[in-house]
N, CA, C and O atoms as CSV, one atom per row, in Angstrom:
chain,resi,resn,atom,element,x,y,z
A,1,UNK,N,N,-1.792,9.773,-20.934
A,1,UNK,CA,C,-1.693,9.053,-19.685
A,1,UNK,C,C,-2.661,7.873,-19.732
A,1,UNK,O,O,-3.863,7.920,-19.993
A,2,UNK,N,N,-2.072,7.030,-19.495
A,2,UNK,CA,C,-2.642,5.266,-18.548
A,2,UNK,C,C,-4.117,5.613,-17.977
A,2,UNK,O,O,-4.177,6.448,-17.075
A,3,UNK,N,N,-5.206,5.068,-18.411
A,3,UNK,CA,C,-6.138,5.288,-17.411
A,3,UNK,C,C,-6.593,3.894,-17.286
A,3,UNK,O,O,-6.623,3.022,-18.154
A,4,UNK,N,N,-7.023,3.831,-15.759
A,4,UNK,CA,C,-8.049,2.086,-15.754
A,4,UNK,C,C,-9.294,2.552,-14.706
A,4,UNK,O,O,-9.563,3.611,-14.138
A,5,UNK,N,N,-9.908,1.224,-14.747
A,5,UNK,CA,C,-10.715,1.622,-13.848
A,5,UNK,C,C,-10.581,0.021,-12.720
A,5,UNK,O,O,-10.240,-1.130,-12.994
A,6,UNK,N,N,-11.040,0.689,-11.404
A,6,UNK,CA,C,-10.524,-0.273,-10.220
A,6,UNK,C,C,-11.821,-0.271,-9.428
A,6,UNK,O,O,-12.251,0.707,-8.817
A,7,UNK,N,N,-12.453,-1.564,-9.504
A,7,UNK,CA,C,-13.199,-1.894,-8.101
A,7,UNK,C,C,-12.641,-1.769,-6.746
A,7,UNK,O,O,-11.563,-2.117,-6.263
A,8,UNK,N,N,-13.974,-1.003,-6.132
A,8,UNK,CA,C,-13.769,-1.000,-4.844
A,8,UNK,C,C,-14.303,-1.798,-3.943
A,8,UNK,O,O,-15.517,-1.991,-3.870
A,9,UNK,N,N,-13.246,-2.451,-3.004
A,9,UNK,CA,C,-13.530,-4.161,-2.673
A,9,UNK,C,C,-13.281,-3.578,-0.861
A,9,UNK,O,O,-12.455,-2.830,-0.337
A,10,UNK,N,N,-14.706,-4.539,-0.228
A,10,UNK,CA,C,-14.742,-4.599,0.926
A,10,UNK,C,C,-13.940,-4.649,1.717
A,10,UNK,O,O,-12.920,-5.033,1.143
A,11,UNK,N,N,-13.690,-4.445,3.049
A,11,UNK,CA,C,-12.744,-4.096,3.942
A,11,UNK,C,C,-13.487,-4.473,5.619
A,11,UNK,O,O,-14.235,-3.571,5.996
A,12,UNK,N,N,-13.395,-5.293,6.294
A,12,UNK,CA,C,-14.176,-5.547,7.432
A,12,UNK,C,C,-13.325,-4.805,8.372
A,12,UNK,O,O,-12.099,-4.691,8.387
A,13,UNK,N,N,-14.002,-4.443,8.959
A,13,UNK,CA,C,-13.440,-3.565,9.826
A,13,UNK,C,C,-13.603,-4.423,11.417
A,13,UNK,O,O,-14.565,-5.140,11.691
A,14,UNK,N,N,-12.608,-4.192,12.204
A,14,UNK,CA,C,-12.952,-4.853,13.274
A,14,UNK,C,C,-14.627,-3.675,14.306
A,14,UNK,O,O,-14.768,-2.452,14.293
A,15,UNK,N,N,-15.526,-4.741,15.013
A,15,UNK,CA,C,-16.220,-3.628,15.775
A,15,UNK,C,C,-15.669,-2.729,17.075
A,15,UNK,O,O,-14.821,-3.103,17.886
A,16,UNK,N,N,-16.406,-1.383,17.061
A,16,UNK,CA,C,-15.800,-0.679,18.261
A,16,UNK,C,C,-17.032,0.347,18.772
A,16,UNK,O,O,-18.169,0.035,18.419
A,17,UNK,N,N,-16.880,1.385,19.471
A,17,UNK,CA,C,-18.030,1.871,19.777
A,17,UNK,C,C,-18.878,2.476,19.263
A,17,UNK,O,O,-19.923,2.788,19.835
A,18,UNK,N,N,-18.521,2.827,17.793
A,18,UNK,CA,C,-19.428,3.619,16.899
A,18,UNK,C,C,-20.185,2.431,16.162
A,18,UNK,O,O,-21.329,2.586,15.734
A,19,UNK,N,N,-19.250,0.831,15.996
A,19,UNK,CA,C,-20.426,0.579,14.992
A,19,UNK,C,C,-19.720,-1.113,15.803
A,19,UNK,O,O,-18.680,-1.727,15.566
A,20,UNK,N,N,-20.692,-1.349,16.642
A,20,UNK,CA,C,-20.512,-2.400,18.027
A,20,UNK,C,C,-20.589,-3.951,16.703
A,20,UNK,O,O,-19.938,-4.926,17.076
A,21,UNK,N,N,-21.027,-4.041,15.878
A,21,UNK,CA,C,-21.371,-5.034,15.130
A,21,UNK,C,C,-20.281,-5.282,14.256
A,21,UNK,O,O,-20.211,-6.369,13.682
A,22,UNK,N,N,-18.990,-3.964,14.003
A,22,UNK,CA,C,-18.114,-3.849,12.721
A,22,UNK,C,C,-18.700,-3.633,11.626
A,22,UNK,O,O,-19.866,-3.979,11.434
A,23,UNK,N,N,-17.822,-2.906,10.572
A,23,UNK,CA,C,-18.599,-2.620,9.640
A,23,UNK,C,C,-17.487,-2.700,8.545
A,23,UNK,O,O,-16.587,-3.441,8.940
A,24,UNK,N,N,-17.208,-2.116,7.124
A,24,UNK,CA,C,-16.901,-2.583,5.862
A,24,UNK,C,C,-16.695,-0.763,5.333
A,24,UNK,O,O,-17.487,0.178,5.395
A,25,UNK,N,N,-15.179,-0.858,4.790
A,25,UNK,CA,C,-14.385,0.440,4.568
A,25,UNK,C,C,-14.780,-0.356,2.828
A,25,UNK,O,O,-15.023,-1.549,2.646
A,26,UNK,N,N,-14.737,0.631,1.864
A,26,UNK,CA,C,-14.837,-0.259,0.603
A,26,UNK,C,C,-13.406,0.947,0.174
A,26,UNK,O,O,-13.215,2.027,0.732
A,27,UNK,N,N,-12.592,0.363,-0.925
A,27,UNK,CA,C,-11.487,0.607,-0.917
A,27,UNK,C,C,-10.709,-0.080,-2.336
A,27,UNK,O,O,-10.598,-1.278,-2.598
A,28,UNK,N,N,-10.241,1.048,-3.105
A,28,UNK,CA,C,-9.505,0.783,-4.287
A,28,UNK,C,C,-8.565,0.363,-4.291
A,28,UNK,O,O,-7.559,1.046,-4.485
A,29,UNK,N,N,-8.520,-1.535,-3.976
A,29,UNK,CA,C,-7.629,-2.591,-3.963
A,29,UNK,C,C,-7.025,-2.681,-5.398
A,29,UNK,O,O,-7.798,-2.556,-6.347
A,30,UNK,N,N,-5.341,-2.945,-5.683
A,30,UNK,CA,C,-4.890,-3.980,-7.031
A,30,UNK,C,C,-3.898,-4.548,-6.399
A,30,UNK,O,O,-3.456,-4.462,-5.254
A,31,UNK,N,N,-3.495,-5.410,-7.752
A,31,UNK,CA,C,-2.334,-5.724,-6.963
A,31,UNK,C,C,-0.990,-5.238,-8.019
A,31,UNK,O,O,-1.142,-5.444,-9.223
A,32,UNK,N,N,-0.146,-4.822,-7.705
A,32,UNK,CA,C,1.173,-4.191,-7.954
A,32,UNK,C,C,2.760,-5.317,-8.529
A,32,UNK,O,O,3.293,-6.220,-7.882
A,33,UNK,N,N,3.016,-4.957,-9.487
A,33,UNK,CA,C,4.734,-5.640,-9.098
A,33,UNK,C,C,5.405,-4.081,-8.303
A,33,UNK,O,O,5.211,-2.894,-8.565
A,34,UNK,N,N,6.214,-4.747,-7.292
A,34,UNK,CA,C,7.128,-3.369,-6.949
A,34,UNK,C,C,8.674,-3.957,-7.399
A,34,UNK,O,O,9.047,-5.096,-7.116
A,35,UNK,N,N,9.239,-3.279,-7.915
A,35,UNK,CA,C,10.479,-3.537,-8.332
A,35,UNK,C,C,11.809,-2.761,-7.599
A,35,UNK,O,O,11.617,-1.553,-7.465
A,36,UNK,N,N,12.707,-3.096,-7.260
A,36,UNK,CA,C,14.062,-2.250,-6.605
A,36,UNK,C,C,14.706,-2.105,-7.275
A,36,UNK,O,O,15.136,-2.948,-8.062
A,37,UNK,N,N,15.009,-0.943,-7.196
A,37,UNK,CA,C,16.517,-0.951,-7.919
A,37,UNK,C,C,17.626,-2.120,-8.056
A,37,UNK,O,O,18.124,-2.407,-9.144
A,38,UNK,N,N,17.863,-2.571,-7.207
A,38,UNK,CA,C,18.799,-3.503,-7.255
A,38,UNK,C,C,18.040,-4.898,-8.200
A,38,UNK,O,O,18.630,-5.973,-8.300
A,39,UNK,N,N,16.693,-4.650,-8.824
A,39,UNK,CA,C,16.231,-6.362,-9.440
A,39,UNK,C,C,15.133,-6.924,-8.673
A,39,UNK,O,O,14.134,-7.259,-9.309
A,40,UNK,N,N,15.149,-7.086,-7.407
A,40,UNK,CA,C,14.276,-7.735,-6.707
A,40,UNK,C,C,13.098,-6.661,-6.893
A,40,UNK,O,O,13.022,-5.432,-6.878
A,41,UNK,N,N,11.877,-8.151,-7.145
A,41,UNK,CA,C,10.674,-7.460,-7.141
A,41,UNK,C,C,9.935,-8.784,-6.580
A,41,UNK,O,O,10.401,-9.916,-6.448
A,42,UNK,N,N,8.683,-8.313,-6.299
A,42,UNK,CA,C,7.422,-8.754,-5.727
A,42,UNK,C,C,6.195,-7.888,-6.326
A,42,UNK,O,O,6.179,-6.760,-6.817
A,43,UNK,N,N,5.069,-8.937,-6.081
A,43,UNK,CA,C,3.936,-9.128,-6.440
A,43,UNK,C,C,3.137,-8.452,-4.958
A,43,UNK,O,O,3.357,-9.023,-3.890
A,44,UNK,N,N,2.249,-7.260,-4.991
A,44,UNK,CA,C,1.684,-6.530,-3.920
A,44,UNK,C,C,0.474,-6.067,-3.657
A,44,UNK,O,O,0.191,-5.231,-4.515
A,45,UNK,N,N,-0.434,-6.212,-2.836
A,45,UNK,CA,C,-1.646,-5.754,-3.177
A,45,UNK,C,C,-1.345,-4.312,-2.139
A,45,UNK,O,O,-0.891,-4.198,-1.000
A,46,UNK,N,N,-1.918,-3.176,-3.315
A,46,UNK,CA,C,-1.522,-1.989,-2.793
A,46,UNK,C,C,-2.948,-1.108,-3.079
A,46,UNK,O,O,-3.621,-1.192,-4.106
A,47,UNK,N,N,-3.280,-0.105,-1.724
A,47,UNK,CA,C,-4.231,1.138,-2.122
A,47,UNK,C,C,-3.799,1.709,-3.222
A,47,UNK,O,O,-2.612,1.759,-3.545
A,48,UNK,N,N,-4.856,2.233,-3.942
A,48,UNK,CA,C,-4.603,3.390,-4.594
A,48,UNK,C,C,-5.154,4.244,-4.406
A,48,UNK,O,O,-6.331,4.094,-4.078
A,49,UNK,N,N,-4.633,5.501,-4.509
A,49,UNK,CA,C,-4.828,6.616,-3.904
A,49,UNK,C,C,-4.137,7.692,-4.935
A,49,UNK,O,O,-2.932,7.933,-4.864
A,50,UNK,N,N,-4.976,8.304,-5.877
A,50,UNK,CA,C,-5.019,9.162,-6.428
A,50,UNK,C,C,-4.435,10.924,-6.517
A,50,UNK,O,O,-3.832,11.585,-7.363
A,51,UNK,N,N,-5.054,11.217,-5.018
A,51,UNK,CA,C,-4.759,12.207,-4.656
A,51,UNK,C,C,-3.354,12.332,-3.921
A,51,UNK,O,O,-2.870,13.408,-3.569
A,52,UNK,N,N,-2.763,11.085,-3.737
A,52,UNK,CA,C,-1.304,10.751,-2.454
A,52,UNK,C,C,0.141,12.051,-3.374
A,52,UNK,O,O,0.679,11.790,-4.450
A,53,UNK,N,N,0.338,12.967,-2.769
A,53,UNK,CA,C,1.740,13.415,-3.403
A,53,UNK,C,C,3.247,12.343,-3.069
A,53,UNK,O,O,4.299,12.610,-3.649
A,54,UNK,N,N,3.170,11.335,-2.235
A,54,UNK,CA,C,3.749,10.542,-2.130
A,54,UNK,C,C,3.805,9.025,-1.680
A,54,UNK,O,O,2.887,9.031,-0.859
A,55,UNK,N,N,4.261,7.812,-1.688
A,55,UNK,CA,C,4.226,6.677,-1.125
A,55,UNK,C,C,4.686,6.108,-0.156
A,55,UNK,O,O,5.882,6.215,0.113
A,56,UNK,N,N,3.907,5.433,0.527
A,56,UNK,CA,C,4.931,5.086,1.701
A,56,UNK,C,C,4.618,3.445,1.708
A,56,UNK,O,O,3.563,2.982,1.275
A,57,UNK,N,N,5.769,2.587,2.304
A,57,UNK,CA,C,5.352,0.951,2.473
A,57,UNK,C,C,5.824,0.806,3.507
A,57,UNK,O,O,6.583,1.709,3.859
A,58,UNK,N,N,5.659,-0.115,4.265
A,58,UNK,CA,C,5.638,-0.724,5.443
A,58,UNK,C,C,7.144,-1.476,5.472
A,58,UNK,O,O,7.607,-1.882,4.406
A,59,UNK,N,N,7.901,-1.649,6.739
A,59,UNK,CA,C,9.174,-2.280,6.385
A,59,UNK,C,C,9.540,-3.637,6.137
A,59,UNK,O,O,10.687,-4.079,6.206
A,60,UNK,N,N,8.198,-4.466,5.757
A,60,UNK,CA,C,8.159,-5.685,5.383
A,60,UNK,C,C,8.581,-5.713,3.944
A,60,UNK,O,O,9.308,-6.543,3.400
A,61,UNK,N,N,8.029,-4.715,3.451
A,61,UNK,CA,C,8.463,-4.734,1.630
A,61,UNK,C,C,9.901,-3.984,1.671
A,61,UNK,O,O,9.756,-3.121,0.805
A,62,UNK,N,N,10.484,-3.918,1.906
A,62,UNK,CA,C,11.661,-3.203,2.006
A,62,UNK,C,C,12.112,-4.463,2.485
A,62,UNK,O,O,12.948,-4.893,1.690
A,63,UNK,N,N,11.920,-5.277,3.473
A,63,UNK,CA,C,12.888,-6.855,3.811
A,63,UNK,C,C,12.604,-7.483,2.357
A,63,UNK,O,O,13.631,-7.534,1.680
A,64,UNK,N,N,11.367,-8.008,1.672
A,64,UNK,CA,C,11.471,-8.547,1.182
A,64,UNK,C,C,11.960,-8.357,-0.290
A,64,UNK,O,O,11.897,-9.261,-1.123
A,65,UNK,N,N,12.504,-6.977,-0.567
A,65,UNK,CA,C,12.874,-6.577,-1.506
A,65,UNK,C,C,14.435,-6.724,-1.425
A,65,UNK,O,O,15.101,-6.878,-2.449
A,66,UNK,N,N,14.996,-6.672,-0.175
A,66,UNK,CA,C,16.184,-6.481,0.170
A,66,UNK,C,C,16.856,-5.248,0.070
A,66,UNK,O,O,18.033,-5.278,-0.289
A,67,UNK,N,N,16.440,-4.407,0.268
A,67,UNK,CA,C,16.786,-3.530,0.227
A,67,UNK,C,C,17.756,-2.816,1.418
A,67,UNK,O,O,17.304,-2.806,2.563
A,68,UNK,N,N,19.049,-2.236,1.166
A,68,UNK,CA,C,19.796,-1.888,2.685
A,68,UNK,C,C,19.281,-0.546,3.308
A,68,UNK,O,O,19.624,0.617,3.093
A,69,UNK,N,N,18.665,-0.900,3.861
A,69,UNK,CA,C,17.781,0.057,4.796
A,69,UNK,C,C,18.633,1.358,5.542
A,69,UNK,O,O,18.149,2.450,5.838
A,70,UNK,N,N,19.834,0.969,5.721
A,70,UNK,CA,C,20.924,1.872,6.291
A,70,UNK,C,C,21.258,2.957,4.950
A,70,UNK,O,O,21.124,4.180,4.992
A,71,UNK,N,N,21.544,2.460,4.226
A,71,UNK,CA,C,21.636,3.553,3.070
A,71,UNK,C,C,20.627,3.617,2.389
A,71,UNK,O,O,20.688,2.716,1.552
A,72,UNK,N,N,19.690,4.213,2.283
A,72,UNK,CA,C,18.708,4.934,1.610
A,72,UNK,C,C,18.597,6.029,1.842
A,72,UNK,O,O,18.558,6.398,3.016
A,73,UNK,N,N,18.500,6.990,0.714
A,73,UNK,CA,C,18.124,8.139,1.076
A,73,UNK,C,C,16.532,8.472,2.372
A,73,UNK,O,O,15.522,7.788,2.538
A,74,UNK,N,N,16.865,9.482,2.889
A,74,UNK,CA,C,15.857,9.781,3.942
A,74,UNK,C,C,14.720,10.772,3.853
A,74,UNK,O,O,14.952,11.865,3.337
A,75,UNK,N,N,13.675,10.529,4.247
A,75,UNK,CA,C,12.732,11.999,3.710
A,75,UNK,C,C,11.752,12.259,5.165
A,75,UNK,O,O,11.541,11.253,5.842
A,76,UNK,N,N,11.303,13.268,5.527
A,76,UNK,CA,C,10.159,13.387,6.357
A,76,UNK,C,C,8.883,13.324,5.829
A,76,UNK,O,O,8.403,13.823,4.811
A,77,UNK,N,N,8.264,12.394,6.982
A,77,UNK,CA,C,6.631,12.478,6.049
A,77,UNK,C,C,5.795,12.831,7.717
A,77,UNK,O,O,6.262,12.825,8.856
A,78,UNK,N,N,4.519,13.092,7.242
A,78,UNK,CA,C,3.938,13.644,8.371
A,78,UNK,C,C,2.328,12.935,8.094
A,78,UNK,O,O,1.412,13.156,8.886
């Protein structure tokens, strides 16, 4: 198996009542090609997350992939 190693790059957090000033999540940023089945791909900056048994993206990458959103298979996530 593939191994790398990934800096963990700042994250500003907006402030709220625990930390009135905001504060900084640090966080294992890269950036990704995601590819579709159908060909279309893009360039992504994605978490990584090691421990994840699965992925999830937001429905912006799914527009910009083109992907038909009506037929895709379906899954529950929690």
């Amino acid at each position: 198996m593939a191994k790398g190693t990934y800096p963990y790059v700042a994250i500003n957090l907006s402030p709220d009542e625990a930390h009135p000033q905001g504060t900084a999540a640090f966080r294992p940023l890269t950036f990704a090609t995601l590819t579709a089945a159908n060909g279309e791909s893009i360039r992504y900056m994605v978490l990584l997350d090691s421990g994840a048994d699965a992925c999830l993206f937001p429905l912006s990458l799914a527009l910009l992939l083109k992907l038909d959103l009506l037929n895709l298979p379906r899954a529950l996530t929690s």
